[in-house]
C-alpha positions as CSV (number, residue, x, y, z in Angstrom):
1,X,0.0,0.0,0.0
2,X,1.4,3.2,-0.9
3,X,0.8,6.3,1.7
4,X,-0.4,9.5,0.1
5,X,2.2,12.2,-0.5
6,X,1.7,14.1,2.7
7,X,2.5,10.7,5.3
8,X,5.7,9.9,2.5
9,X,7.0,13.3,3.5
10,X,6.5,13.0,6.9
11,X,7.8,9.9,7.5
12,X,10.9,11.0,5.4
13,X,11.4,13.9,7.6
14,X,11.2,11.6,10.8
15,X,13.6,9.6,9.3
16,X,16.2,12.2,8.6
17,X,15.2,13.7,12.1
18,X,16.3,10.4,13.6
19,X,19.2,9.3,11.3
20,X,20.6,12.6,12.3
21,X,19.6,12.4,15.9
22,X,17.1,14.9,17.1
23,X,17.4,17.4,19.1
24,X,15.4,16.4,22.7
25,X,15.3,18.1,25.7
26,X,15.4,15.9,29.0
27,X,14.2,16.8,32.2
28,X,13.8,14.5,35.9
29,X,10.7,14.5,38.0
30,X,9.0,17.2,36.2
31,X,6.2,17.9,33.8
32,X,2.6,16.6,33.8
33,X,1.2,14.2,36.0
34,X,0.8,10.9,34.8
35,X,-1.9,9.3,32.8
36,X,-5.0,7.8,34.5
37,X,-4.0,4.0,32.8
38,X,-0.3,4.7,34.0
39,X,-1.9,5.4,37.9
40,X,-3.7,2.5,37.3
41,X,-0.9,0.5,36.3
42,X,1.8,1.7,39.3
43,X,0.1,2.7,42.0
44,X,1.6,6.3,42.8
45,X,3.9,6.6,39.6
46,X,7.2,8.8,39.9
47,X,8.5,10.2,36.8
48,X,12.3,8.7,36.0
49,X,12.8,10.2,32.6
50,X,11.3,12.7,30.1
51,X,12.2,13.8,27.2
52,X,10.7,16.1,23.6
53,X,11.1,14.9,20.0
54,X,11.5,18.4,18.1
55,X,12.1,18.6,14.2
56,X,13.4,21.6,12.3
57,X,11.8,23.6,15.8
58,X,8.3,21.6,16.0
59,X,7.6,20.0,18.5
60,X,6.5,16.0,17.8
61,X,6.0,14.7,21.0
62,X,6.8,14.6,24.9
63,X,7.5,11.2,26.3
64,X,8.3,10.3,29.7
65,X,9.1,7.2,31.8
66,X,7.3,6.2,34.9
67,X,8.4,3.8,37.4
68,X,6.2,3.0,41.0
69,X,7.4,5.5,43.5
70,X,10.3,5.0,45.7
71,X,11.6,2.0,43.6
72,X,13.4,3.5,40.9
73,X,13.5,2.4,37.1
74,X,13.7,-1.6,37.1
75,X,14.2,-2.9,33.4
76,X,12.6,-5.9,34.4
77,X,9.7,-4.7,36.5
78,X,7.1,-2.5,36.1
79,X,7.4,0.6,34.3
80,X,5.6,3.0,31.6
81,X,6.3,4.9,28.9
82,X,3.9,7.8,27.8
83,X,4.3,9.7,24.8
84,X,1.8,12.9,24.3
85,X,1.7,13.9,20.6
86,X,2.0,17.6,19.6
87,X,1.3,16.4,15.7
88,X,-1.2,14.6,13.3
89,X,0.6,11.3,12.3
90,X,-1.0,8.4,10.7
91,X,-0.8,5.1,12.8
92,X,1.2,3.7,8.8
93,X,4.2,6.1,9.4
94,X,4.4,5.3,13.3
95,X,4.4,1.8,12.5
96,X,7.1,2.4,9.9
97,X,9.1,4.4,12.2
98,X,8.6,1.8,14.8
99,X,10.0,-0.6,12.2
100,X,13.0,1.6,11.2
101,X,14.5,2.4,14.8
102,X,14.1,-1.4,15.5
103,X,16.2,-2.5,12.1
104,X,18.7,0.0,13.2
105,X,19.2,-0.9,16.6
106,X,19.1,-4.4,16.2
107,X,19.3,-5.3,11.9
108,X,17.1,-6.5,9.5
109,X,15.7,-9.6,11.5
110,X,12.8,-11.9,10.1
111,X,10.2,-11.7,12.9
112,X,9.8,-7.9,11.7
113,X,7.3,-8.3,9.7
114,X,5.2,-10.3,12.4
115,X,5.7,-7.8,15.0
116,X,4.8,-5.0,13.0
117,X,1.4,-7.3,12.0
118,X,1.0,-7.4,15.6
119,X,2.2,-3.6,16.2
120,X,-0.5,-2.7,13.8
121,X,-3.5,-3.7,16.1
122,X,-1.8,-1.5,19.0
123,X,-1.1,1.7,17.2
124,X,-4.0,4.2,15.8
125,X,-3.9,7.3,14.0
126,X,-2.3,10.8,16.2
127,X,-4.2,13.9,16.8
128,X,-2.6,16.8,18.2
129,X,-2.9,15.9,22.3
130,X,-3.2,11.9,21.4
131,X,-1.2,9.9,24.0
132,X,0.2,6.5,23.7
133,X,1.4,4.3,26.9
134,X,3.4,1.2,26.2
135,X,4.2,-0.9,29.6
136,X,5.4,-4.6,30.1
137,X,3.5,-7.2,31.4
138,X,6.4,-10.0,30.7
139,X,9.8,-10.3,28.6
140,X,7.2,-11.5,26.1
141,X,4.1,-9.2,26.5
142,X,3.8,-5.5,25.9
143,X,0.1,-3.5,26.7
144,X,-0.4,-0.4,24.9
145,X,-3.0,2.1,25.0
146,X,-4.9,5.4,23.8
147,X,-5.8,8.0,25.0
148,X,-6.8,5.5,28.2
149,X,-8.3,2.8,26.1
150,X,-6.9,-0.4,26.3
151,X,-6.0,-1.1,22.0
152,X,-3.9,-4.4,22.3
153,X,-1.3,-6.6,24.4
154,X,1.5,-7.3,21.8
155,X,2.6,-11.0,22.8
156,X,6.3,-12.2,20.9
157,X,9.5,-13.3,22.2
158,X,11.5,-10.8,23.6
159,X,9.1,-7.7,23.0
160,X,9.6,-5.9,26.1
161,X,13.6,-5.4,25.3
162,X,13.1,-5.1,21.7
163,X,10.6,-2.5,21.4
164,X,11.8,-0.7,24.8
165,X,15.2,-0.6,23.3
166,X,13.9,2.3,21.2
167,X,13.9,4.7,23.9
168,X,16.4,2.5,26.4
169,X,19.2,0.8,24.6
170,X,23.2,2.3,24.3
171,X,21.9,2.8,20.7
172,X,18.5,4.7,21.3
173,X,18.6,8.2,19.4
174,X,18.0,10.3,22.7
175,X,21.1,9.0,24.6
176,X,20.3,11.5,27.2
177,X,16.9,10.3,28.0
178,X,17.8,6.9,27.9
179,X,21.1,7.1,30.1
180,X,18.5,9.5,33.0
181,X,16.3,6.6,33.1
182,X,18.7,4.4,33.9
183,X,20.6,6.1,36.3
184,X,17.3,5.9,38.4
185,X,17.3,2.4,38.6
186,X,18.0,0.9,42.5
């Protein structure tokens, strides 16, 4: 399926945004409180890691990374990642962006396909003020949701790593936001 001319744009301008590494602010323990589903989710959430996507001046999106208080960031426990869009985006071009950070952080590897079949089901198209919150329920189990509803728990081998790795990994674009949440780990 071939995206109209606007979403081809768009998803070539996140691209270059990301193959040149964007420019993000990062800030600790600050910002809005967390989402109802991320209260839900950890009980009194403390805020570990936040960080703003911004191309050519624009802001994309805020994301920030919530861990249950007083326990710090646990890559293996419970944790939440909420991203608040600032931009229309079609759920196709955050799918393929999803795709392209994972091939670049970890190759071209031949579940991808499958993941992004299952990826598809979890994503929906952005509004302006559209938020997304991914959080692991296993090394193998990833629930998503928007704006508070409850689209999809992605079930593969490995998910929690592989898709986290985005945002968390030595390779993750926003080396800053990725290195403040894990210097808040216990």
């Amino acid at each position: 399926m071939r995206l109209p001319i606007r979403e081809r744009v768009l998803m070539a301008a996140l691209a270059l945004a990301v193959a040149l590494g964007y420019g993000a602010s990062v800030k600790a323990d600050t910002g809005p409180d967390a989402a109802p589903e991320v209260r839900s989710l950890l009980g009194a959430p403390q805020a570990v890691g936040a960080g703003q996507f911004r191309y050519l001046g624009l802001k994309v999106y805020d994301a920030q990374m919530f861990a249950p208080q007083g326990q710090g960031f646990e890559k293996e426990g419970l944790y939440a990642l909420e991203i608040e869009y600032a931009r229309k985006i079609r759920r196709a071009v955050l799918l393929r962006a999803s795709l392209s950070e994972m091939e670049r952080i970890e190759g071209a590897r031949s579940d991808h396909a499958e993941i992004m079949q299952k990826l598809e089901a979890c994503y929906r198209d952005i509004r302006p003020g559209d938020r997304i919150v991914a959080a692991p329920e296993a090394s193998d189990a990833l629930k998503f949701w928007v704006n508070g509803t409850r689209t999809c728990t992605l079930r593969h081998r490995d998910i929690r790593d592989r898709y986290m790795a985005i945002w968390l990994s030595d390779k993750a674009r926003d080396r800053r936001f990725a290195q403040q949440v894990m210097a808040a780990r216990n």
